[in-house]
C-alpha positions in Angstrom: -23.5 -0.1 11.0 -24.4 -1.0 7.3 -25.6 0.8 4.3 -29.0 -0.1 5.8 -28.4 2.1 8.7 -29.1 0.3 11.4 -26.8 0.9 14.5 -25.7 -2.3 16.5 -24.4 0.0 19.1 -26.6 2.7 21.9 -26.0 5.6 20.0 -27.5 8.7 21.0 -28.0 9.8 17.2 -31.0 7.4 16.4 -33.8 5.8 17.3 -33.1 2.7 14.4 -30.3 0.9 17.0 -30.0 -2.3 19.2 -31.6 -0.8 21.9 -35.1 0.1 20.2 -35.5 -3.8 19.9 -36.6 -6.6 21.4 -33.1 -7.7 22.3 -32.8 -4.6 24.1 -28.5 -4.4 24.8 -25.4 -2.8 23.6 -24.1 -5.8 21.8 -21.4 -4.0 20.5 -20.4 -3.3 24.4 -20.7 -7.0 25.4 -18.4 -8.1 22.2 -15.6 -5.6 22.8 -16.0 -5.9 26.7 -15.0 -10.1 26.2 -12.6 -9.4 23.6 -10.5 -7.1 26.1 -11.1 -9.4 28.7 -9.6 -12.4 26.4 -7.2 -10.5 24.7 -8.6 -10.4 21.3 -7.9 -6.9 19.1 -11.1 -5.4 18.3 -12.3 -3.9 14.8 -15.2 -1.7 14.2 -16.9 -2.1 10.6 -19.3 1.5 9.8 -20.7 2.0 6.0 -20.4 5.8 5.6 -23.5 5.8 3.4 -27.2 5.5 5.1 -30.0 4.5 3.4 -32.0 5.1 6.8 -31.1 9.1 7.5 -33.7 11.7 6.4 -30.3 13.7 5.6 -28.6 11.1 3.3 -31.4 10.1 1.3 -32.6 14.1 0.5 -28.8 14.5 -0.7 -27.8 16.6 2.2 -24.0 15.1 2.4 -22.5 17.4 4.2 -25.5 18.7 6.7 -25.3 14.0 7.3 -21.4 14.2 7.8 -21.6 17.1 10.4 -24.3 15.9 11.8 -24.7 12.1 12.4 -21.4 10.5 10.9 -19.4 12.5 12.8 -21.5 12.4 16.3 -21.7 8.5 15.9 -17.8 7.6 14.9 -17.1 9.8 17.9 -19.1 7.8 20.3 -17.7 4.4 18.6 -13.9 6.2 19.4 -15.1 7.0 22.8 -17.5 4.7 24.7 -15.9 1.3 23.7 -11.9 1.5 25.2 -9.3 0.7 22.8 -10.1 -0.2 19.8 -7.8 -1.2 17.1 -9.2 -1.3 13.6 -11.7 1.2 11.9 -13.2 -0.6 8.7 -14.8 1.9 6.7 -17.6 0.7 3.6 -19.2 2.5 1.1 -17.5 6.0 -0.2 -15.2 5.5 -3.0 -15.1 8.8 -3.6 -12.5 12.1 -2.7 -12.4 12.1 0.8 -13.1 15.8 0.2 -17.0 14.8 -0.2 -18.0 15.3 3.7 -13.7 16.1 5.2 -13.0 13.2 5.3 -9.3 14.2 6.2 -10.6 15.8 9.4 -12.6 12.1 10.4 -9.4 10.5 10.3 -7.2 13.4 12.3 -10.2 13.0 14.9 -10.2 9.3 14.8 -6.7 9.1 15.5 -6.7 11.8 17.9 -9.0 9.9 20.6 -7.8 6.6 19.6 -3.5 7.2 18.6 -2.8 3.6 18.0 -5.9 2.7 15.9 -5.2 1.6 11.9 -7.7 2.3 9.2 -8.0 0.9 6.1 -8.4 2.9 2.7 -12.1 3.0 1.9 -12.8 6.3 3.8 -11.4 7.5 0.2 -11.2 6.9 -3.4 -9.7 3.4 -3.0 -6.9 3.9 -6.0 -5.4 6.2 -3.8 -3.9 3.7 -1.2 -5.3 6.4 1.8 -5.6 4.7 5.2 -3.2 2.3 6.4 -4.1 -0.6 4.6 -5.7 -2.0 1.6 -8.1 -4.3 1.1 -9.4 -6.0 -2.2 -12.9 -7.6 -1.8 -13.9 -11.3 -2.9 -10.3 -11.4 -4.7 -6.7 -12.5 -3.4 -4.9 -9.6 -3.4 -1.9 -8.8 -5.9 1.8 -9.4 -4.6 2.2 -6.4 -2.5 4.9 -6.7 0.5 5.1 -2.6 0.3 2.1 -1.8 2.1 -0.1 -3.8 4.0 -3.3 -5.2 2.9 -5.7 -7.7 3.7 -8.8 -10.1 1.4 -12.4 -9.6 3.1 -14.0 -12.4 1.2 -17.0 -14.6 2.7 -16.9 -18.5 3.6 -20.5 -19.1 1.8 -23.7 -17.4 1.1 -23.9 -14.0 1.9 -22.3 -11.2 3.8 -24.8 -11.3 6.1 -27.3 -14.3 7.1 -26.8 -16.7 4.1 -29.0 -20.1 5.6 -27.5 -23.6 6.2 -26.0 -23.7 3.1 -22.2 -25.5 2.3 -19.4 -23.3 3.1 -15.9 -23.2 1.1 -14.0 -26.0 0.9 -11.6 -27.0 3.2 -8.8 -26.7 0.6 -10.0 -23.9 -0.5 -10.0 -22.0 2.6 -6.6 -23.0 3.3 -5.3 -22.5 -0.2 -7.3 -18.9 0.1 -5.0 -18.1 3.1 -2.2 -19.7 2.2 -2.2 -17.5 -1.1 -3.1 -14.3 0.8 0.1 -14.9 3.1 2.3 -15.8 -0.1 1.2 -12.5 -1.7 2.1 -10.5 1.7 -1.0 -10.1 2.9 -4.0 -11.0 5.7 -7.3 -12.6 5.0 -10.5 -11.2 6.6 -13.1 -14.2 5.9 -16.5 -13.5 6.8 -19.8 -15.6 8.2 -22.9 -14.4 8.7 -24.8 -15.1 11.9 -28.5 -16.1 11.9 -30.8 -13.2 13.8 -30.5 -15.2 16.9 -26.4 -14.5 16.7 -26.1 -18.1 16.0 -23.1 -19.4 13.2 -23.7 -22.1 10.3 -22.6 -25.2 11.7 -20.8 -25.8 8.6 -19.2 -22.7 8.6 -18.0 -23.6 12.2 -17.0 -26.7 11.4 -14.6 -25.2 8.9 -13.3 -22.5 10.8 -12.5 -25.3 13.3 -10.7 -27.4 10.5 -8.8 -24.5 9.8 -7.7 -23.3 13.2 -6.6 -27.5 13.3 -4.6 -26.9 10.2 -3.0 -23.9 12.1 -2.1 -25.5 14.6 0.2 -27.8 13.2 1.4 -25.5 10.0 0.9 -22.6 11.5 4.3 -21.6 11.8 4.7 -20.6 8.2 1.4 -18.3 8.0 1.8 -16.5 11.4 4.2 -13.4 11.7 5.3 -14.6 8.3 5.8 -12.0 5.4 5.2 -13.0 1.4 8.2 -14.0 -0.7 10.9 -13.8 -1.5 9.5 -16.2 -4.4 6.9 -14.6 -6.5 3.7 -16.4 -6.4 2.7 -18.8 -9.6 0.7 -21.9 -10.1 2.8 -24.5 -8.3 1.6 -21.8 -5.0 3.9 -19.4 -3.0 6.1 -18.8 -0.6 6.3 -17.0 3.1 9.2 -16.0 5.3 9.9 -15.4 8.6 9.7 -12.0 10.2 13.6 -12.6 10.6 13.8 -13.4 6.9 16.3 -16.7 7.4 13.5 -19.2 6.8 11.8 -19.5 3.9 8.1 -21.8 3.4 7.1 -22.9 0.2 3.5 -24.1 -0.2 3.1 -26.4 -3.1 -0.8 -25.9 -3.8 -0.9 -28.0 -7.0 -0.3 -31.2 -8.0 3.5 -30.9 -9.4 4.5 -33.3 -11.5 8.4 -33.2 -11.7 10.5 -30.6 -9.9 9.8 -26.9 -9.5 12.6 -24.6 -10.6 12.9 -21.3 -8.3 15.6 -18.9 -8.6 18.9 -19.1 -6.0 18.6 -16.7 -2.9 20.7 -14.3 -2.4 21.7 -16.7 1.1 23.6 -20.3 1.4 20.9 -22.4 2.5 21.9 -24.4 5.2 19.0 -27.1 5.3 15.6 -27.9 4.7 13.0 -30.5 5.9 9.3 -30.8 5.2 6.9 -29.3 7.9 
């Protein structure tokens, strides 16, 4: 659900959901349903705010939590299985404003192995269990976990045919993401018939390509130990006894990094 407040989920909460349309089915069902079939973690995204609730709009924050944010998150913890990620939009504020605290303790409570990330609060507080700068590569940060949600073109939601990212760009998006320690979350929008940009597909394909062969140094990887700079970063294994250094710019002579801590026993381009 987004700030708009339409549900693409059967909740029993509102009449402005999937069901009430032509379309007529719990998409949200039919997603998680393959994803567990295929293996694939599942994340829910919910925008707190609602431009679409009588409650919400009149200023009635509290009366909206108890009654409607609440009911609905419950149902999404419930109906669905296991789900794995709860991405919350659209507060930024004390997670005092609508108890916040007790959301989370009853998030957890019907779903014990689900993470959240932070924006259920003020975001310079770090709540949650991760972070997650917008449109920006996140900072070196290999104390807590975070991940990027940036888009591959147009908007967040249906942005036309239009030219998405680079290839190079996408890559050196990721790349940079997993140098600094974190994930990347990089959005498409689907057209109203659930359909994706061809170009967008076609570079999602090129990347999973690039993956395939390089992949290696992005998966399971952590950032560092080199701090990121211009010449482009570095990754490690989980292990920490193998180091990848991703030379994003054209270098023109050596790079100079500082000695590890470690004898280095070889090295070989991948």
């Amino acid at each position: 659900k987004h700030h708009d407040g339409f549900s693409t989920f059967d909740t029993a909460y509102s009449d402005y959901d999937i069901m009430n349309t032509p379309f007529g089915r719990d998409i949200t069902r039919e997603i998680v349903d393959a994803c567990h079939k295929h293996g694939i973690k599942i994340g829910f995204y919910y925008s707190q705010p609602d431009w679409n609730h009588p409650l919400y709009a009149a200023g009635k924050n509290e009366q909206y939590v108890k009654e409607f944010l609440f009911p609905q998150i419950r149902e999404l913890m419930t109906n669905y299985g296991k789900i794995d990620v709860m991405w919350f939009d659209g507060l930024g504020r004390n997670a005092d404003t609508g108890n916040r605290g007790e959301l989370l303790k009853m998030i957890r409570t019907l779903q014990p192995d689900i993470i959240t990330n932070h924006r259920f609060h003020h975001p310079p507080y770090h709540a949650g269990d991760f972070d997650g700068p917008e449109r920006s590569i996140g900072r070196f940060q290999t104390n807590r976990p975070w991940e990027t949600c940036t888009k591959i073109g147009g908007g967040w939601g249906w942005g036309g045919h239009g030219p998405g990212m680079s290839l190079a760009d996408c890559v050196g998006l990721l790349v940079r993401c997993a140098g600094n320690g974190g994930n990347l979350l990089l959005n498409t929008g689907p057209a109203p018939d659930g359909t994706i940009n061809p170009r967008h597909v076609e570079r999602y394909l090129q990347m999973g390509a690039w993956l395939q062969q390089f992949g290696e140094s992005i998966y399971a990887t952590r950032g560092g130990p080199y701090q990121p700079g211009p010449w482009g970063c570095a990754t490690r294994s989980k292990e920490g006894n193998t180091v990848y250094l991703h030379v994003l710019a054209d270098w023109d002579g050596a790079i100079g990094l500082p000695d590890l801590p470690a004898k280095v026993i070889g090295s070989r381009v991948l």
